[in-house]
N, C-alpha and C positions, 0 to 999 in steps of 0.2 A: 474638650470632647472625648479624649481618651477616657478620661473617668466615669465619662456617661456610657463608653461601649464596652466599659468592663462590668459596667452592673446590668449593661443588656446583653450580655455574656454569660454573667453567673446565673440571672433567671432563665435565662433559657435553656442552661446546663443543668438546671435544676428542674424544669421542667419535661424534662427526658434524659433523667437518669441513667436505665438502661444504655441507650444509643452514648451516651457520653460516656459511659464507664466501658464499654468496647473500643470506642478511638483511645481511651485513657490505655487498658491495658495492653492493646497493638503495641501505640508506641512505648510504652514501658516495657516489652518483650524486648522490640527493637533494639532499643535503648540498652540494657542490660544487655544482651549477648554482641552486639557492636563495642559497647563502649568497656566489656572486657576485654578482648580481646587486643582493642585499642591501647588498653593499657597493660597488657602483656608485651605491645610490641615498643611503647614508649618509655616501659622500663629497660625492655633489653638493648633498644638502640641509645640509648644516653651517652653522655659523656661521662666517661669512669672515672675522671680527673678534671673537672671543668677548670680548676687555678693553677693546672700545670700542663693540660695534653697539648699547649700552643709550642711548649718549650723542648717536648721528649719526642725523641726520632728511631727510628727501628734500622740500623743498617742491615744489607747484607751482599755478599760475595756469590760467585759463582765456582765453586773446584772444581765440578763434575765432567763428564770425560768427553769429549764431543761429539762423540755417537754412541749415547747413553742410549740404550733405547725406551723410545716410551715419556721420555724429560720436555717438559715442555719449554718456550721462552724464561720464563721467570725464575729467578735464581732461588735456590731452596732458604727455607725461611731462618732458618738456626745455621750454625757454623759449627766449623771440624775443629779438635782442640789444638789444631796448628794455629789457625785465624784468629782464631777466639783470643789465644793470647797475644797475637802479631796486634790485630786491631785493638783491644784494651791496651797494651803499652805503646801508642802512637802519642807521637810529641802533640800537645797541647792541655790546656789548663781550664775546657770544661771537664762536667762531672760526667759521670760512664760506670755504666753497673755490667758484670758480666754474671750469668748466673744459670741455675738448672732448678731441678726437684725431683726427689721420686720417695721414699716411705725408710724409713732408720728405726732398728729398735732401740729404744730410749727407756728410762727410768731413774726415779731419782735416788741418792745416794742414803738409804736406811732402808732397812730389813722387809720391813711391811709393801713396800710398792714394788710392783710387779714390773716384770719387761714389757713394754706395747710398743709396736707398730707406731710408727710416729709420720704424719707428711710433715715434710724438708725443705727449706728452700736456701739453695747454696748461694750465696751473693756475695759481692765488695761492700767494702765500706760506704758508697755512694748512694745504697739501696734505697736507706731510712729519710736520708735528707731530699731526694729526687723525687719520690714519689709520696710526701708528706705522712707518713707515716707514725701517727700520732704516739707516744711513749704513757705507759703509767706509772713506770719506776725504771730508774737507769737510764741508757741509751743507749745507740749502738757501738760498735768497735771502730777502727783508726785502720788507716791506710796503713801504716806500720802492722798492726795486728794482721793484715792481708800477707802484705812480705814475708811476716815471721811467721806463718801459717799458725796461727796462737789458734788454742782448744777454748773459743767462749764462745756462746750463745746467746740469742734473744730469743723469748718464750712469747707465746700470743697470749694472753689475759686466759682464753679457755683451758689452755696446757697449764696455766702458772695457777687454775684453779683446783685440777687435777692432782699435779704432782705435790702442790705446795699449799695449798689450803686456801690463794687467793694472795697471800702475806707478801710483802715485798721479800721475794729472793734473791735478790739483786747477791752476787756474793758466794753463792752455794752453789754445791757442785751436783752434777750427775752422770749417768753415763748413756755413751750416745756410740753405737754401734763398736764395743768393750772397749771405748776411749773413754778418759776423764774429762768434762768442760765444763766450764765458770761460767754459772749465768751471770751474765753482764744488763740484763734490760729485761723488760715485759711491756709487752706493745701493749693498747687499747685495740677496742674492735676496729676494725681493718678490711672491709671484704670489696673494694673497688668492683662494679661492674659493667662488661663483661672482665675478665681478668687477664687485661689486655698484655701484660708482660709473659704471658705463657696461655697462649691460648688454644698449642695444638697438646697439650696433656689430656691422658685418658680418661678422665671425668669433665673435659670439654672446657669454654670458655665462661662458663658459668661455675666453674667449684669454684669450691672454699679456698680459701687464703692458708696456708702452709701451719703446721701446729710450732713449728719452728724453725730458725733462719740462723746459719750457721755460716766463716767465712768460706768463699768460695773455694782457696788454693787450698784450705785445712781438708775442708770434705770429701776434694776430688782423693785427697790420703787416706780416708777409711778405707775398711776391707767394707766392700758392696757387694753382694750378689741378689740386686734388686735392679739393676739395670741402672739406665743412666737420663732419666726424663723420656720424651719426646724423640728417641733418638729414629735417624734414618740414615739408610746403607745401600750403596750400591756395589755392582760387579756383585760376584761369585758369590759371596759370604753373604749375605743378608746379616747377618746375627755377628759381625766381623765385631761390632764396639759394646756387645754388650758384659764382655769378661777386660776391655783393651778402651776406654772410651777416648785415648788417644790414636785410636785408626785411623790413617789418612782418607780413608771413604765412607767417614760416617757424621753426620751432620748431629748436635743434640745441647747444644750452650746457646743461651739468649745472650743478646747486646744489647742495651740503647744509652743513647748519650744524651746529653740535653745542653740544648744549642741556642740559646738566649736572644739572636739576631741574625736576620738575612745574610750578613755579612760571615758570621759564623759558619751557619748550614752551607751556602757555598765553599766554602775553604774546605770542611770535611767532605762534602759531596767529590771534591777535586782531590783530597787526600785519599778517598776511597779508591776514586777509579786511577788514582797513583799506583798504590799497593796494587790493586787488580791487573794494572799492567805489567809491574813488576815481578809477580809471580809468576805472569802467561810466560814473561821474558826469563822468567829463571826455568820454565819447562814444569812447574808444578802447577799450573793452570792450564789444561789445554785451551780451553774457549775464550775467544779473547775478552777485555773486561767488559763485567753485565753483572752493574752494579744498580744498587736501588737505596734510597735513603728515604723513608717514608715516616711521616707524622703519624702522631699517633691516631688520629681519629682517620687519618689515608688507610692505616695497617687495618684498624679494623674493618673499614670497608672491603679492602682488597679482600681480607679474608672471611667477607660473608656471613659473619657470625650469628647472625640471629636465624636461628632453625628457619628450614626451608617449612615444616610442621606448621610453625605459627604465621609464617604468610599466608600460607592455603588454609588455615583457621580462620583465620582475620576477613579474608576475602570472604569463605561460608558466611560470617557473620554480619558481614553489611549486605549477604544477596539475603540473609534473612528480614536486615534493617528494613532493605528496598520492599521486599514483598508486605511488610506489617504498617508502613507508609501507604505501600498500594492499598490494601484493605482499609486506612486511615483519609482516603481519599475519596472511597466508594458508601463511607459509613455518613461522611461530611457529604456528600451531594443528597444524600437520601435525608438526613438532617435539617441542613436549609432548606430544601425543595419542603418537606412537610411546614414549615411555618410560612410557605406560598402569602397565603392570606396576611400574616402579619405584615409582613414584607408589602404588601399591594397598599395596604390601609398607610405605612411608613408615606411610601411615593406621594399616593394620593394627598396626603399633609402635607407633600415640598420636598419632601428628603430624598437627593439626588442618587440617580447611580451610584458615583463616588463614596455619597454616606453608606450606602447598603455593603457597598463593598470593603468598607473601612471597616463596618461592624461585624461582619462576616469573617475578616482576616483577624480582630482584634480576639473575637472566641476561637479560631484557630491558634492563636499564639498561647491563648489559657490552655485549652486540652493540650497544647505540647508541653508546657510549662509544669502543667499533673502528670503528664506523661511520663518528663523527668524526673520528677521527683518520685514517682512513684519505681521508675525502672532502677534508681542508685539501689535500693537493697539487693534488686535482683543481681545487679553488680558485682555487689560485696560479695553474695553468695557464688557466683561467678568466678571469681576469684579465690573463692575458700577451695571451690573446688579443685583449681588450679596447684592450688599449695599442696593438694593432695595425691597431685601426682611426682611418679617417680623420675622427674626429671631435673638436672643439676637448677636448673631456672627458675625452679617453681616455689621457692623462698621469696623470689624477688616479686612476686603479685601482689602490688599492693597499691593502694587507690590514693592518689595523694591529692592535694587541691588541684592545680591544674587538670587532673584530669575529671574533677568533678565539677567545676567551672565546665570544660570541656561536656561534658555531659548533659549538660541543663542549656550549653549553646547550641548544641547541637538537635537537642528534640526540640528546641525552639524555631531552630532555621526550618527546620525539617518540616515542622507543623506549619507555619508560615508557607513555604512553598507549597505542601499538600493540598492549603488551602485557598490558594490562587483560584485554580479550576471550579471548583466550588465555588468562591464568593462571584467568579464574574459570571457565572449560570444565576444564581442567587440574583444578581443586580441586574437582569435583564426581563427579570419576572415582569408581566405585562400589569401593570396599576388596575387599567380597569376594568379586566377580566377577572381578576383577584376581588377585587371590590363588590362586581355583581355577585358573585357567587358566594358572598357572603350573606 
């Protein structure tokens, strides 16, 4: 039967063209400015690590004064360069990355390349292998190179095509704010999203991935007067770490560890709020311990990340959905109601309520089905537009299967419901009043 209500579907959509090609373009409107936005916001909530965010945890402390004014519950998200090294050299034998970034002038070592502004990311040796960080020559440096504050570097593919023509430079030196260092590795593309391990940096949780990654304890040794990441300060000084970024009231190093098992994250969760007590007890803590040990898909929650922007877009975008449904449900009553008569002459043959309403629902399911497929360009184009704004996010617009599945199930349900109302007014048409008046 289905195969019979789809050819009494197509003649009838072929029979009034107009009225079909208005339901088609409503919901292809619909379609298109819903199912961008849709997938604006199902790029930016993703898992930025799906084979490791089970394992990597975001600690933090609390140092602040206890009548900070203005400080709310929640311990500040970054740590002061006391912590930062208190909590990376704590006894145990997971991995742990401590790290920061802010911009180094770099260039490499012959006449012709010039000095550029480079973005930085200071890290341990624990970086590359924690958060899988793929390699195209070399690898990264050794816990030893951490210790001995050794001058190497890894280069991101784009820098190593810049400075070096693309070539493995695994080996060759350059200089990096008027120090010497030994590139040791060149990563492949790299850009996790949101960028969950630095997310409150100035270009937001959506930049780019670092042009190069240097060790931590070496960089904190450069001469710097570009500040020190993400940094934050309280009391008197506001601006206290950013010539000093060992000030005790300034918060600006990332941590996370990665903790394999329940039994793990408990133990650190209890090492945490160790050390937290034990500071409050040494008097460099005033408030007692308020501590948090959060996953990684928890951190980004907690931290909101996905523009307030594109909720309130997303939302416009399905009250446009709803309204081109509405007109997709007043164009379908006006529709079946004009083939009255066909519909009368059906009954009068036998064909039940039930049929009329099956066939009535099954051409609703087609006009959503065209609807689909007709709204994905308007999509695409949707999203071109997106990429063209000046926003760190808007590289990431991009229409993958799921959301295009998503897209054809969704003008489909959509049409189906719309068409409810419509077919059971349709299936109530009186047979033999239909009949006379033919």
């Amino acid at each position: 039967m289905l195969g019979y209500y789809m050819d009494l579907a197509l003649r009838s959509l072929r029979r009034h063209k107009m009225l079909a090609a208005l339901m088609v373009l409503a919901i292809a409107l619909g379609i298109g400015a819903s199912i961008t936005m849709l997938t604006v916001l199902h790029n930016l909530s993703g898992d930025p690590l799906p084979q490791r965010s089970g394992v990597l945890f975001h600690p933090q402390v609390d140092p602040r004064p206890k009548d900070l004014p203005g400080a709310d519950a929640e311990p500040p998200d970054d740590l002061t360069w006391v912590d930062a090294q208190n909590l990376f050299h704590l006894p145990g034998s997971y991995p742990r990355v401590l790290m920061d970034g802010n911009w180094l002038p770099a260039r490499a070592m012959r006449g012709d390349s010039l000095l550029a502004m480079q973005s930085d990311r200071a890290t341990t040796a624990d970086f590359f292998s924690m958060f899988d960080v793929p390699f195209v020559y070399g690898s990264g440096w050794t816990a030893q190179d951490d210790a001995q504050h050794a001058r190497v570097v890894v280069l991101s593919s784009a820098l190593n095509d810049k400075l070096f023509g693309g070539a493995d430079s695994v080996g060759k030196q350059m200089v990096i704010a008027t120090k010497t260092f030994r590139v040791i590795g060149v990563i492949g593309p790299w850009h996790p999203q949101p960028r969950f391990y630095d997310i409150n940096n100035d270009d937001g949780p959506y930049g780019k991935a670092a042009d190069m990654y240097l060790p931590f304890f070496t960089w904190i040794d450069l001469p710097q007067d570009y500040g020190y990441g993400s940094m934050r300060c309280w009391g008197n000084d506001a601006n206290a770490g950013q010539h000093n970024p060992k000030a005790p009231q300034c918060t600006w190093a990332q941590l996370w560890v990665q903790l394999d098992s329940p039994a793990q994250v408990a133990s650190y969760r209890s090492a945490l709020r160790q050390y937290s007590l034990q500071q409050h007890e040494l008097g460099r803590f005033e408030r007692a311990p308020n501590v948090r040990l959060r996953g990684l898909l928890d951190w980004l929650d907690y931290k909101r990340v996905i523009p307030v922007m594109v909720r309130m877009q997303t939302w416009i975008a399905f009250g446009v959905f709803l309204i081109c449904m509405l007109n997709t449900i007043g164009l379908m009553v006006a529709k079946f109601l004009r083939k009255s008569g066909e519909i009368g002459v059906r009954r009068a043959l036998g064909a039940s309520r039930r049929d009329v309403f099956a066939q009535c629902l099954v051409e609703a399911g087609v006009i959503g089905v065209a609807g689909g497929l007709c709204g994905l360009p308007l999509a695409w184009l949707g999203l071109w537009m997106v990429r063209q704004q000046p926003v760190s996010f808007a590289a990431s617009a991009h229409l993958d299967l799921s959301m295009l599945g998503a897209a054809l199930a969704l003008s489909l349900v959509a049409a189906l419901l719309a068409g409810v109302w419509p077919s059971l007014r349709a299936a109530r048409v009186t047979p033999a009043l239909q009949v006379k008046s033919l």
